[in-house]
PDB file of N, CA, C and O in Angstrom:
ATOM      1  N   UNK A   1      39.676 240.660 157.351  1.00  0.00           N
ATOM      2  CA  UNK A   1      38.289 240.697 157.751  1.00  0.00           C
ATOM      3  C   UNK A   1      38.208 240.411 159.257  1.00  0.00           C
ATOM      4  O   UNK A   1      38.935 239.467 159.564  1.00  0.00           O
ATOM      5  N   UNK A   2      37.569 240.925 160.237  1.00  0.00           N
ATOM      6  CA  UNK A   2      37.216 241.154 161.809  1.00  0.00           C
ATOM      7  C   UNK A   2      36.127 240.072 161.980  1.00  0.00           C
ATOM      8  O   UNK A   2      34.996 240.287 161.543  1.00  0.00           O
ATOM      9  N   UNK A   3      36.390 239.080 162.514  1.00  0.00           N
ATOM     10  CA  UNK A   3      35.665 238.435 162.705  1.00  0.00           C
ATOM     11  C   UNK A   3      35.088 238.518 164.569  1.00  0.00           C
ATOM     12  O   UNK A   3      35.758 239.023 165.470  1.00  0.00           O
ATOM     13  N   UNK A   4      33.733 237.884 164.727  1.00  0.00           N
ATOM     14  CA  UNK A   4      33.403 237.690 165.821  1.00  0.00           C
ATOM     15  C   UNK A   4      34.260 237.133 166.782  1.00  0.00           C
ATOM     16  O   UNK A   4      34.885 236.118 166.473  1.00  0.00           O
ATOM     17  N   UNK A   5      34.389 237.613 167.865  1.00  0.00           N
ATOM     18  CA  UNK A   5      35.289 236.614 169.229  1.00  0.00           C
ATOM     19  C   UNK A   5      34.582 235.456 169.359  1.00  0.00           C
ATOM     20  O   UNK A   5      33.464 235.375 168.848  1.00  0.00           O
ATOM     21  N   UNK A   6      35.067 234.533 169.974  1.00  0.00           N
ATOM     22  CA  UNK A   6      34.437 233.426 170.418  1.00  0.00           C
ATOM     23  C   UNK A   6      35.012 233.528 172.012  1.00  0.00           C
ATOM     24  O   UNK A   6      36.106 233.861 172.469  1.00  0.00           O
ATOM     25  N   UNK A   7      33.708 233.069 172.651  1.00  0.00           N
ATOM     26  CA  UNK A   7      33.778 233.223 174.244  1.00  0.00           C
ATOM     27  C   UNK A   7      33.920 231.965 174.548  1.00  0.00           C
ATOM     28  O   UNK A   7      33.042 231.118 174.381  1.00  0.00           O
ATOM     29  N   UNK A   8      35.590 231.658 175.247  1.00  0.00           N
ATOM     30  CA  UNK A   8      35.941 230.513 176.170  1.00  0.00           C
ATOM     31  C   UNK A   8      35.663 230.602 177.595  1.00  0.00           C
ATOM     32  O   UNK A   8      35.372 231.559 178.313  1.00  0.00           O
ATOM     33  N   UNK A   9      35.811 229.486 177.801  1.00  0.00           N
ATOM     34  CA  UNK A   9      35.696 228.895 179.405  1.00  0.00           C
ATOM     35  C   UNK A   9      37.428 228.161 179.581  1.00  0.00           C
ATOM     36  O   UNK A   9      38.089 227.472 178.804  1.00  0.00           O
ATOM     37  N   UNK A  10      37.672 228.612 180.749  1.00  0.00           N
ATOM     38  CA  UNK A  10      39.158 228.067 181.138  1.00  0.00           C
ATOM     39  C   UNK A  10      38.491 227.237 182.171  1.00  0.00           C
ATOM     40  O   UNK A  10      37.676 227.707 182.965  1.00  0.00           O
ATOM     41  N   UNK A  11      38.891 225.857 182.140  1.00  0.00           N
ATOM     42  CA  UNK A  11      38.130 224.836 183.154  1.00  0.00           C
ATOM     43  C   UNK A  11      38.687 224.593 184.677  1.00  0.00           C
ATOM     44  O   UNK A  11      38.532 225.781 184.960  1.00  0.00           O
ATOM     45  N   UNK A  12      39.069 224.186 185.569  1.00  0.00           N
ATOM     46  CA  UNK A  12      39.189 224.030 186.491  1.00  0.00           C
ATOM     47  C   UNK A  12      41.018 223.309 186.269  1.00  0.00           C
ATOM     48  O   UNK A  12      41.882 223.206 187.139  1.00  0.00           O
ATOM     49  N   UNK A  13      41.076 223.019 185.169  1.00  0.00           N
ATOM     50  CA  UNK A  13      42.737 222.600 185.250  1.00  0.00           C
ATOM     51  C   UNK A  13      43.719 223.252 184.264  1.00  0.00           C
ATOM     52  O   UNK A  13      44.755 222.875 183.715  1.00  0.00           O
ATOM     53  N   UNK A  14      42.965 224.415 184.255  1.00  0.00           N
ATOM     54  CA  UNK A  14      43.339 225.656 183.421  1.00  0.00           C
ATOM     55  C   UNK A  14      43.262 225.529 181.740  1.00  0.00           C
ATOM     56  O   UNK A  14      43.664 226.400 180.968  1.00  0.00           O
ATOM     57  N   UNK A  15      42.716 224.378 181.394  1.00  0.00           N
ATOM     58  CA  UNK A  15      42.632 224.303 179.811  1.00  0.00           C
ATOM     59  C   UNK A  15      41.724 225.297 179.154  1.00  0.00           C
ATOM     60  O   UNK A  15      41.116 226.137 179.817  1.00  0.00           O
ATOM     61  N   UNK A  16      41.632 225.204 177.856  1.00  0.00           N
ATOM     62  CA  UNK A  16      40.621 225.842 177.845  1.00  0.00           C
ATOM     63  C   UNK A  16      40.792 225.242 175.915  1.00  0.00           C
ATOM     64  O   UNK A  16      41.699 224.865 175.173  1.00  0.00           O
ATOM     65  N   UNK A  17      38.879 225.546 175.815  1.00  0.00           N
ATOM     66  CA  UNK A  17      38.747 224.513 173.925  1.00  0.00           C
ATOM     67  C   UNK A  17      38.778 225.493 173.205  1.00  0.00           C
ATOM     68  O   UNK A  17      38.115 226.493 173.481  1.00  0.00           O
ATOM     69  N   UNK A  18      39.616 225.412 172.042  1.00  0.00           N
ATOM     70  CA  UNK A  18      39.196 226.212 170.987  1.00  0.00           C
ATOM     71  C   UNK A  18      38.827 226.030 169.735  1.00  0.00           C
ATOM     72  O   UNK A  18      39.601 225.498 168.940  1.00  0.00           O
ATOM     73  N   UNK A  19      37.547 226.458 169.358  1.00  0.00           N
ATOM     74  CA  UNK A  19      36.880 226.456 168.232  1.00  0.00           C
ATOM     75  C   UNK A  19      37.627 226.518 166.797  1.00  0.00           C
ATOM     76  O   UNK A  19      38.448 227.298 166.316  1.00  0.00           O
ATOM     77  N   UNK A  20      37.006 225.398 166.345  1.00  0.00           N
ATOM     78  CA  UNK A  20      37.665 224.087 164.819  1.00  0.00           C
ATOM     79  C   UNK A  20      37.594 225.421 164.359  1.00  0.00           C
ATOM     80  O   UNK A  20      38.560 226.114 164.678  1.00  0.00           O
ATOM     81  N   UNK A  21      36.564 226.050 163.586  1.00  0.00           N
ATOM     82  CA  UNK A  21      36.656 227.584 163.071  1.00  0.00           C
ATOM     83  C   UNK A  21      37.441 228.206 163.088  1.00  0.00           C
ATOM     84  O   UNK A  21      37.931 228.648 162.049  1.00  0.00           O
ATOM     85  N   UNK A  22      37.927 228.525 164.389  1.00  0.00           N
ATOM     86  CA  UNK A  22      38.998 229.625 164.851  1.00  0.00           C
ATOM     87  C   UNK A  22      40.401 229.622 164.445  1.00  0.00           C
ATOM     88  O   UNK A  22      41.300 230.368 164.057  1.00  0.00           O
ATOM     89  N   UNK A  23      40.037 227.979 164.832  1.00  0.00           N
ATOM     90  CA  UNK A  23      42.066 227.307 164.678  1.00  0.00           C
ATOM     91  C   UNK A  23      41.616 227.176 162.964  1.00  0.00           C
ATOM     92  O   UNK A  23      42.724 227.280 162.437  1.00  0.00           O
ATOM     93  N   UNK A  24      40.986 227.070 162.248  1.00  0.00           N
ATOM     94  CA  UNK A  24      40.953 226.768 160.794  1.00  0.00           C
ATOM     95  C   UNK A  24      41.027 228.386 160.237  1.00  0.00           C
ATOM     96  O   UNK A  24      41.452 228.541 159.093  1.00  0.00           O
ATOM     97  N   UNK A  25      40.683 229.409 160.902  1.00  0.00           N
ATOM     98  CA  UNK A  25      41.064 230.848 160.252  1.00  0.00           C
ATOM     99  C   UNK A  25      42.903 230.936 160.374  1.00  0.00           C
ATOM    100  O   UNK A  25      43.674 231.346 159.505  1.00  0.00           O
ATOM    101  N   UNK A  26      43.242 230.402 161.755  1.00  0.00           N
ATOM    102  CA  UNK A  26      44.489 230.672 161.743  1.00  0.00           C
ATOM    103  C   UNK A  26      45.634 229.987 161.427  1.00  0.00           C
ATOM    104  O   UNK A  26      46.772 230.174 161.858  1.00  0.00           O
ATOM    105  N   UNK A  27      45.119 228.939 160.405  1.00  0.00           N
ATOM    106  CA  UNK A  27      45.789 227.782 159.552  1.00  0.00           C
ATOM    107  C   UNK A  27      46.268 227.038 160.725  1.00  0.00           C
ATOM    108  O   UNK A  27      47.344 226.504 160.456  1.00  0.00           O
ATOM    109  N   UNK A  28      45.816 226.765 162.106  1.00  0.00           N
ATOM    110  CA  UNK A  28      46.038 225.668 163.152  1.00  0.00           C
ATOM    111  C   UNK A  28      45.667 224.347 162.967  1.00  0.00           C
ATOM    112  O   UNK A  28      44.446 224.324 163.124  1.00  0.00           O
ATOM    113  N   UNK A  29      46.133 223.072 162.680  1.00  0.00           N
ATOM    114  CA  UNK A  29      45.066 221.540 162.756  1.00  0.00           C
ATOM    115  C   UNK A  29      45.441 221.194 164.026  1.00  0.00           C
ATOM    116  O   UNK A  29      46.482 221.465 164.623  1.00  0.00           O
ATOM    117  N   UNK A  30      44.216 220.392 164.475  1.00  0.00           N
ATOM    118  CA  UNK A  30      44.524 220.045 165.449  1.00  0.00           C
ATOM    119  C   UNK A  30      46.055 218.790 165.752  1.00  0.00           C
ATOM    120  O   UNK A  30      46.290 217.932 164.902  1.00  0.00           O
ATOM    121  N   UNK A  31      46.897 218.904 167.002  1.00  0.00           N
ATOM    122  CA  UNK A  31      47.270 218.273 166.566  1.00  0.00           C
ATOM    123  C   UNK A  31      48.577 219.046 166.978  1.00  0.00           C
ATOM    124  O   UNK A  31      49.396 218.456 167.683  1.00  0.00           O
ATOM    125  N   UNK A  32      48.789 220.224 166.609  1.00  0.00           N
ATOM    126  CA  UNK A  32      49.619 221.424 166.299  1.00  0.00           C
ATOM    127  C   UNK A  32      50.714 221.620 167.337  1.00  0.00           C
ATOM    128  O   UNK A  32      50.405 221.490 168.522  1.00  0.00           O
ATOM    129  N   UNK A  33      51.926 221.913 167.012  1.00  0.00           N
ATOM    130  CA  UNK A  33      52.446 222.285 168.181  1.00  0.00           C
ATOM    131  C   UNK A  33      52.312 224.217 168.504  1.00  0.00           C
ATOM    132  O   UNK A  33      52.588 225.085 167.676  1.00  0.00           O
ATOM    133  N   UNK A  34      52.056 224.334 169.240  1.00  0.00           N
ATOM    134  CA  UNK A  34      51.792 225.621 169.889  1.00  0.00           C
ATOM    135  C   UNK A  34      52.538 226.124 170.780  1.00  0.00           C
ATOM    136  O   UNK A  34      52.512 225.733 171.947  1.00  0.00           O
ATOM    137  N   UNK A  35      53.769 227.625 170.093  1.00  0.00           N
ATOM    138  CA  UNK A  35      54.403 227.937 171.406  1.00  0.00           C
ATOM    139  C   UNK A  35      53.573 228.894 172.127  1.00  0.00           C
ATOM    140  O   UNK A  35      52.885 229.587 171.377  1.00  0.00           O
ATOM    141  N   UNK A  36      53.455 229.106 173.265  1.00  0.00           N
ATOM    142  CA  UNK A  36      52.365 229.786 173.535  1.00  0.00           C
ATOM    143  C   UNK A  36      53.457 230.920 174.614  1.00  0.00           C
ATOM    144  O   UNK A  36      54.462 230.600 175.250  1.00  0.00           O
ATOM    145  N   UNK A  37      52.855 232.155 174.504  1.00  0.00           N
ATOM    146  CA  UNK A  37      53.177 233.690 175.151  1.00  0.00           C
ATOM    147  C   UNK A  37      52.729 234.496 176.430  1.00  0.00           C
ATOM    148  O   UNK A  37      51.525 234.386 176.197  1.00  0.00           O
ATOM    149  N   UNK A  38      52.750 234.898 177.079  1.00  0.00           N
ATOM    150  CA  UNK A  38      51.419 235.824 177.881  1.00  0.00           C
ATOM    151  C   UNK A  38      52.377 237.308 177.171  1.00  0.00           C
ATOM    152  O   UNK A  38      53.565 237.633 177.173  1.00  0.00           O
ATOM    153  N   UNK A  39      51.374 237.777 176.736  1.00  0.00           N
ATOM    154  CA  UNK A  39      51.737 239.518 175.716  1.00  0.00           C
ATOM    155  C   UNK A  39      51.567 240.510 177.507  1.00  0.00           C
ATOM    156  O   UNK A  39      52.271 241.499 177.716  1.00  0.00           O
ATOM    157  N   UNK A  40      50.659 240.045 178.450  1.00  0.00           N
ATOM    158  CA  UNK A  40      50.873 241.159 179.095  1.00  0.00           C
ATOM    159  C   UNK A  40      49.206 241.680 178.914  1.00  0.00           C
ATOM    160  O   UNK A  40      48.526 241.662 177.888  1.00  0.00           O
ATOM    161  N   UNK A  41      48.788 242.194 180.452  1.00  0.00           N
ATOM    162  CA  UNK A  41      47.530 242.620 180.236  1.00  0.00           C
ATOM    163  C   UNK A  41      46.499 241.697 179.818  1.00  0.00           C
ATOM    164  O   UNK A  41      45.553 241.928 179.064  1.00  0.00           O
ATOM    165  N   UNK A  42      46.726 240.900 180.253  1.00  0.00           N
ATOM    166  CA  UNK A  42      45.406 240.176 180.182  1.00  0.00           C
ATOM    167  C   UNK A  42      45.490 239.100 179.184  1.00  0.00           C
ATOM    168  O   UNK A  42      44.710 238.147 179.166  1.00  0.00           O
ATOM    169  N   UNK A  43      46.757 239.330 178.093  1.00  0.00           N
ATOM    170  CA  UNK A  43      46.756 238.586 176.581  1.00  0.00           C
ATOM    171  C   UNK A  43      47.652 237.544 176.550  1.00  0.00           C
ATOM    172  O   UNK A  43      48.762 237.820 177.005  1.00  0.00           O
ATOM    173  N   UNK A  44      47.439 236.095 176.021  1.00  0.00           N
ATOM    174  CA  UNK A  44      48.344 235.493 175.772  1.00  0.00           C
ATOM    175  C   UNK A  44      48.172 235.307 174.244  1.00  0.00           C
ATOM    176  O   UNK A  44      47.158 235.493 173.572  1.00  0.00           O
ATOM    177  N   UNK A  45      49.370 234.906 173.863  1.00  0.00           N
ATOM    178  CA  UNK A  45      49.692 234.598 172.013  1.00  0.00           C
ATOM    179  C   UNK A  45      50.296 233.325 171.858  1.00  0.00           C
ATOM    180  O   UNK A  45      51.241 232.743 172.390  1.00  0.00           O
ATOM    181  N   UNK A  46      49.199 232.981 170.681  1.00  0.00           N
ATOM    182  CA  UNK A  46      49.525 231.164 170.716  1.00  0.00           C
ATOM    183  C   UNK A  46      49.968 231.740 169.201  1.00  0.00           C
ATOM    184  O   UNK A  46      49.411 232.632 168.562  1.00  0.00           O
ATOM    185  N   UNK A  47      51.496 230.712 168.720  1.00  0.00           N
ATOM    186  CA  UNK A  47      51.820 231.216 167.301  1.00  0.00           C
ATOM    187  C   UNK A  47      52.226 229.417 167.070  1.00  0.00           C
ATOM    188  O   UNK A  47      52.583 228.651 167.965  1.00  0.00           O
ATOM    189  N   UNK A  48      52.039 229.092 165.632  1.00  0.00           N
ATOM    190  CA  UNK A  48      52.276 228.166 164.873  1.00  0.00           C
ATOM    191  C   UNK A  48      54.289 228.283 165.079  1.00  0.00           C
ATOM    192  O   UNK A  48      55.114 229.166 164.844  1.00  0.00           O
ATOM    193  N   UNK A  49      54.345 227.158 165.516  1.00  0.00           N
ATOM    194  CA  UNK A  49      55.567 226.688 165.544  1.00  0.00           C
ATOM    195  C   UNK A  49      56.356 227.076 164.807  1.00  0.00           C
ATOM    196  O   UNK A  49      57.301 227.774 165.174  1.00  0.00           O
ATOM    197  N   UNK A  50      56.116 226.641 163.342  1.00  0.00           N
ATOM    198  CA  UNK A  50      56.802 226.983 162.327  1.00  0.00           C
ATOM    199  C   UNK A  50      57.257 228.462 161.605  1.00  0.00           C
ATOM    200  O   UNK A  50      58.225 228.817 160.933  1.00  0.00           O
ATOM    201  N   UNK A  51      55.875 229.207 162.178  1.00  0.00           N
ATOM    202  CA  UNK A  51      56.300 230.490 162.242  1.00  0.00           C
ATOM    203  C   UNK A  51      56.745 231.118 163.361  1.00  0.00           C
ATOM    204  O   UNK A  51      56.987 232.292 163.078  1.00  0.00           O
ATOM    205  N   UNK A  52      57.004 230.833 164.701  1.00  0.00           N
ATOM    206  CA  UNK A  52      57.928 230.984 165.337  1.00  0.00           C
ATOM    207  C   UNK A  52      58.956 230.909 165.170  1.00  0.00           C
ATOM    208  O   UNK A  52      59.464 231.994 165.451  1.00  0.00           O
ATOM    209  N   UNK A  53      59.837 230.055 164.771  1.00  0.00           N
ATOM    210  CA  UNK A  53      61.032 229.703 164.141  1.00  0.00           C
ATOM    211  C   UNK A  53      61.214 230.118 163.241  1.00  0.00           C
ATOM    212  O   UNK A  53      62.424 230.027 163.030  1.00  0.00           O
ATOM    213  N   UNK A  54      60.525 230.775 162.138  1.00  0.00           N
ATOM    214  CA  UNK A  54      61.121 231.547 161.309  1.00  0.00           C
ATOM    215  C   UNK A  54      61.316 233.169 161.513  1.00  0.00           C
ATOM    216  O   UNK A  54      62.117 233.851 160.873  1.00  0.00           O
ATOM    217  N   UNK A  55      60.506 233.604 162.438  1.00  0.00           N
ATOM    218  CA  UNK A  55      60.855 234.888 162.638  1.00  0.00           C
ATOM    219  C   UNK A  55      61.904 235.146 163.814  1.00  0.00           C
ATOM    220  O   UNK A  55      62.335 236.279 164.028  1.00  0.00           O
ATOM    221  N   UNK A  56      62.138 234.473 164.269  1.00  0.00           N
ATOM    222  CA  UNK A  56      63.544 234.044 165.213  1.00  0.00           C
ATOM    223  C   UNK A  56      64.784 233.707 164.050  1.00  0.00           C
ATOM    224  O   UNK A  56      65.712 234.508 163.929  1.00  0.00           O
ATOM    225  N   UNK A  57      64.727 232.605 163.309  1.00  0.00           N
ATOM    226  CA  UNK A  57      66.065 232.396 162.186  1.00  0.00           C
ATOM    227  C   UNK A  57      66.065 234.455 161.596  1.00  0.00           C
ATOM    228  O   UNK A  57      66.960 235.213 161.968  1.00  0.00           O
ATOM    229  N   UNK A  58      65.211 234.791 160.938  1.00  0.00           N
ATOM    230  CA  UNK A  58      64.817 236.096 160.141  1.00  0.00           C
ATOM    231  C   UNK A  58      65.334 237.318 161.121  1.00  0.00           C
ATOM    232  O   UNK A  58      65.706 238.366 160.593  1.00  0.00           O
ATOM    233  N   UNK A  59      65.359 237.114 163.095  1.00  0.00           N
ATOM    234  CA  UNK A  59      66.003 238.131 163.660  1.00  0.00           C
ATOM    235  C   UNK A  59      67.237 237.559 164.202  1.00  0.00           C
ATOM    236  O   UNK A  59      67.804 238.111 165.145  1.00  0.00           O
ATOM    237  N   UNK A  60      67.685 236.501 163.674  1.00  0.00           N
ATOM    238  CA  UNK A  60      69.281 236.028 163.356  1.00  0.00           C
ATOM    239  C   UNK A  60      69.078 235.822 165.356  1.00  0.00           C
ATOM    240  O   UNK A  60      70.004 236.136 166.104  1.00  0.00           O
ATOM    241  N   UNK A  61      67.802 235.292 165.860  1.00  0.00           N
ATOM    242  CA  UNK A  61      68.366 234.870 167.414  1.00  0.00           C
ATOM    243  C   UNK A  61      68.566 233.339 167.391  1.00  0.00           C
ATOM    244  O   UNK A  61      68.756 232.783 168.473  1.00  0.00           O
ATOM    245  N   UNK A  62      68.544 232.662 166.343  1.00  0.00           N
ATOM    246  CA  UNK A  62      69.165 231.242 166.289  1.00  0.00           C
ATOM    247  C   UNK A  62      70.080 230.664 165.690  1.00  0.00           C
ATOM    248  O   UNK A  62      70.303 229.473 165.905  1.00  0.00           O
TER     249      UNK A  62
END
């Protein structure tokens, strides 16, 4: 299901908040460790740790 974007603000020390909602669609708690990406073009990709590491063990790079 496509849900609405939510519009951030990146603050002056480059953080930026993200909505309890958002991180609760993408099974995130706060709290989380987050490896985080820039994809390129404008995009960065925040992925759950744990599934980082498994699709790394799964392409045998660990």
């Amino acid at each position: 299901m496509l849900r609405e974007p939510a519009e951030l603000c990146v603050d002056n020390h480059g953080r930026v908040e993200l909505p309890m909602g958002l991180l609760a669609e993408a099974g995130i708690a706060p709290g989380s460790d987050l490896p985080a990406l820039s994809d390129g073009d404008g995009r960065i990709v925040l992925r759950r740790a744990e599934d980082a590491m498994r699709d790394l063990l799964e392409r045998g790079e660990l």
